[in-house]
N, C-alpha and C positions, 0 to 999 in steps of 0.2 A: 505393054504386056510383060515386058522383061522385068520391069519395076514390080508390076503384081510378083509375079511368081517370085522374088525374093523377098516379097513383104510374105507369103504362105511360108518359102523356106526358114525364114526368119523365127516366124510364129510358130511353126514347127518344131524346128531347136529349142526353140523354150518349152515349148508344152513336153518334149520328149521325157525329161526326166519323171514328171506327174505322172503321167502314161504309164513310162516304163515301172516307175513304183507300183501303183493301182494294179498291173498285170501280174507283179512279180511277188506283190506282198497282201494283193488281195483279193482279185478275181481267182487269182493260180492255184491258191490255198480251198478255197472256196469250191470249183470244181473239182481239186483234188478229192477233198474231204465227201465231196457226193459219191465219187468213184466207190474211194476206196469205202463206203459205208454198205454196197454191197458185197464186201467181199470177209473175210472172218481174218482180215492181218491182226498179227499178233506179235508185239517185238520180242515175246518171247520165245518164241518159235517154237512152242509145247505140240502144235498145231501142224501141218501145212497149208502153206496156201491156198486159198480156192476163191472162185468169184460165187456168192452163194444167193443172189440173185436178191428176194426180198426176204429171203429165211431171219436174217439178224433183224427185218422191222416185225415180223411177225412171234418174233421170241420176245422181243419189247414190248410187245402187248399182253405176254402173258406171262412179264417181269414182275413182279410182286414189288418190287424195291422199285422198279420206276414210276409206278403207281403211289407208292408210298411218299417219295422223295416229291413227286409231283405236287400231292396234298400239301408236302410242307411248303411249297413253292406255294397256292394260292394263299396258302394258311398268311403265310409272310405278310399276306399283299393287303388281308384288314389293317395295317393301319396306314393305309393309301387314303381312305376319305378323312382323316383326321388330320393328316399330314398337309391334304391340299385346305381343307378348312380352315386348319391352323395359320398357313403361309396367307390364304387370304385376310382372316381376322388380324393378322401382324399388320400387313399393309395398308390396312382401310387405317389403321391406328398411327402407325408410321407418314402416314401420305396427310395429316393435322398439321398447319403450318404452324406451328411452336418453335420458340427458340430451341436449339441445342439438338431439334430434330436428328440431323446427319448425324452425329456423334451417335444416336442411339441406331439408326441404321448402319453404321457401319460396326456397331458392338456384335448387334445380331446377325450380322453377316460373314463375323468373322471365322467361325465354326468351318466355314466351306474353302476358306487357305489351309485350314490346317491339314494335317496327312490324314487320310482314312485309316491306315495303319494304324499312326497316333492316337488317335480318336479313341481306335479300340480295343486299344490296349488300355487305356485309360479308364473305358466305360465296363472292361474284363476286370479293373481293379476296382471298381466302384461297385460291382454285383459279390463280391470276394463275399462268398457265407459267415466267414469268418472273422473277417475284421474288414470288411467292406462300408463305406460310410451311408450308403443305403440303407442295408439291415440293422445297422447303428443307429439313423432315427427311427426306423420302425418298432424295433427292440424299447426304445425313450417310450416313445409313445403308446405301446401297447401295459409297460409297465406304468409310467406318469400320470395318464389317466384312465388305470385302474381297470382297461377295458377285460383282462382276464379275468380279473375280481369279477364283474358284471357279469358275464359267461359263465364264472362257476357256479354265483350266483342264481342264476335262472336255469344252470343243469345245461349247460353246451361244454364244450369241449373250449380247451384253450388255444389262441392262436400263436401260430410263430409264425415268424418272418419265414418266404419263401428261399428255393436256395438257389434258385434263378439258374445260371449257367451249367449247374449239376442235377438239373430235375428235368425228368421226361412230361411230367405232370401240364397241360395247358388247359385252358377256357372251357371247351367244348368235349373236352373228354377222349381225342382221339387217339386209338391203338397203335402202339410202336411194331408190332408185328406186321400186321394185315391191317387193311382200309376199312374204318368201322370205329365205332365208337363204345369206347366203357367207363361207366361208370368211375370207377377207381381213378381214374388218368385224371379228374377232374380237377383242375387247381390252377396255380403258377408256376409255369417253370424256364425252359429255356428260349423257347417260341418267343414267350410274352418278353422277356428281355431283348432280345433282336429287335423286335419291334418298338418297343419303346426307345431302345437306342434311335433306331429308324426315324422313327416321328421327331424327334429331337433333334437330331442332324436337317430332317428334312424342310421344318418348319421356316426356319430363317436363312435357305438356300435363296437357289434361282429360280423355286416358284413365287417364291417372296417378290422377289427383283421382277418379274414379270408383271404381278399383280398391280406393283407400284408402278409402270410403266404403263401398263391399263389404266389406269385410276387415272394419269395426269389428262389421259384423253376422253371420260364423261364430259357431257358438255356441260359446264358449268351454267349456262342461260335454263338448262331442261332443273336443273337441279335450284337454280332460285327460282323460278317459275312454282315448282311445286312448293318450297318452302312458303312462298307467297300467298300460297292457296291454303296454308295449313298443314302440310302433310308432316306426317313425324317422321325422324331420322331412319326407322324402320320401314314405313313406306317409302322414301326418297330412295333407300338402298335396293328394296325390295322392287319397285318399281320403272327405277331410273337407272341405276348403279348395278344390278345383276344384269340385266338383258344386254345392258353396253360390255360387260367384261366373259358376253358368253363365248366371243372367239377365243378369249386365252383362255379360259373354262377348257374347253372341245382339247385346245393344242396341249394342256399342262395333263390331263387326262391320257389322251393318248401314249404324251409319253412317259407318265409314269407307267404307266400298262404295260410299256414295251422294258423300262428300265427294272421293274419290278420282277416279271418271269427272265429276267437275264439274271439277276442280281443275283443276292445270297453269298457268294464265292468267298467276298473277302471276309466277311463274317464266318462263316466257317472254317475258314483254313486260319484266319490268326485267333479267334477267341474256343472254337469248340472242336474242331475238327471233326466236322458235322454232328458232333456228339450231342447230349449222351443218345446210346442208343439209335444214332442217325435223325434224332426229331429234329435236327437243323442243318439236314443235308437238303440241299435244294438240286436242281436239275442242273444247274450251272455247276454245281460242286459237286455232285454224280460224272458228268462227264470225263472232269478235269483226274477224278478219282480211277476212271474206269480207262482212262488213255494215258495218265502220265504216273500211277502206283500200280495197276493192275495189267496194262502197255498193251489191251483191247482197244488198239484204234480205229478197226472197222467196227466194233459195238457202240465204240464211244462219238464215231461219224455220225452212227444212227440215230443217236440220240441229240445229236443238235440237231440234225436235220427235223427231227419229228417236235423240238422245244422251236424253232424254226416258224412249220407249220402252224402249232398252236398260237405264236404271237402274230404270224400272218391272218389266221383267221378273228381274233381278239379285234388286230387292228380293222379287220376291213365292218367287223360289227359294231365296232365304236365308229368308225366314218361313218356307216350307212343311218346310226338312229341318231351321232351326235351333231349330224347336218340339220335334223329339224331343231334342235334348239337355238339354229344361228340364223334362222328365217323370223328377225323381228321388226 
């Protein structure tokens, strides 16, 4: 009996420092931040204190700007299905037993050592309207062949290269003001640059390296069986090859879902400073804005609590309908 209890104090002493971390660096902050999200602190003490009970979640609902910032938050998350499409299409190609394989998986994987910082500062100087090597070949190409010629031609208008990181302008046309859509806004501008960078970064990450770890588990017998019967490599994928990789489907899903309404932060604080306009302020960079420049850290509690909610609900809709496609 005396042996046990100094095998628990034992074990104890060890787990203590985890513990005491977890309480002190993450549950402690955690309820803080709920506390204090009822109450209107302000480091600037413009204010007095008060505890204001759900007053701060109920002025978020009929915040204009966290409505707005929120759109730019899903807006972000279209290039999530071309991101996971992409990492899958890498790996079904990567996972070809050819010589010199690995060398080409570790080219495309290297993107993900590099710094995020790095990255985008680099992809801030590649968008440059000005002498950006982007708008460089697009500018070749629009003059080379002739495509303004063609346009003036037939009575359009000429095109120029977009100006990416300085334009409010995106796909769908949405207002920088208010939630709503106009006409004028319609183009390319700094949205669509995030997200391209996004896709790019995203493609030959750790969904990549997932994919490929899937892939080594098809069962190879189901997949010469079919080849045997005839099936073309579209069927074999389609029918053998999808259904087996729908658990990491469900898990890479899920957490994009959850990384994407988190994201945005670091792209907007090193390349636009949610600019122009705010079309590239996300929730996550709303907060960070509204507690650590603006020092509303009970408005800015409320607002993760309520981006919180929303990824809590996301995720439990993604369990509940991504469980039937794992019943094969």
């Amino acid at each position: 009996m005396k042996g046990r209890q100094n095998d628990i104090l034992a074990a104890a002493g060890f787990l203590l420092p985890n513990i005491l971390g977890f309480l002190v660096f993450t549950a402690g902050p955690l309820v803080f931040s709920l506390a204090v999200s009822f109450s209107n602190w302000n480091l600037q003490r413009t204010i007095p204190f008060q505890w204001t009970g759900l007053d701060g979640y109920r002025e978020l609902m009929r915040d204009n700007e966290f409505w707005l910032y929120f759109v730019n938050t899903i807006y972000l998350m279209l290039g999530m299905p071309i991101a996971i499409g992409g990492s899958l299409f890498l790996a079904v190609l990567l996972s070809q037993r050819l010589r010199g394989m690995v060398v080409y998986r570790t080219l495309f994987y290297l993107p993900t050592f590099t710094s995020g910082v790095a990255l985008m500062i680099l992809w801030k100087a590649l968008y440059n309207p000005s002498f950006g090597p982007i708008n460089a070949v697009i500018d070749w190409c629009l003059q080379g062949f002739g495509i303004n010629d063609l346009l003036h031609a037939i009575g359009c208008g000429p095109l120029a290269a977009p100006q990416w990181l300085l334009e409010t302008k995106n796909l769908l046309g949405l207002d920088v003001e208010q939630v709503g859509f106009v006409a004028a806004q319609r183009g390319i501008g700094a949205r669509e640059a995030l997200i391209i960078m996004g896709v790019w970064i995203a493609i030959g990450g750790n969904n990549m390296l997932l994919y490929l770890a899937a892939l080594t588990n098809v069962p190879q017998e189901l997949v010469e069986a079919a080849q045997i019967d005839g099936a073309s490599r579209w069927r074999v994928f389609r029918h053998i090859t999808w259904p087996q990789l729908a658990p990491t489907t469900f898990f890479i899903v899920v957490m994009s879902f959850i990384g994407s309404l988190q994201g945005g932060f670091e792209q907007a604080r090193v390349m636009t400073n949610g600019g122009p306009a705010g079309t590239t302020t996300t929730l996550a960079y709303y907060i960070y804005t509204k507690a650590f420049q603006e020092y509303q850290i009970g408005y800015a509690s409320a607002v993760a609590w309520i981006l919180f909610a929303i990824i809590f609900v996301i995720t439990l809709i993604n369990w509940k309908f991504g469980q039937k496609e794992l019943s094969y």
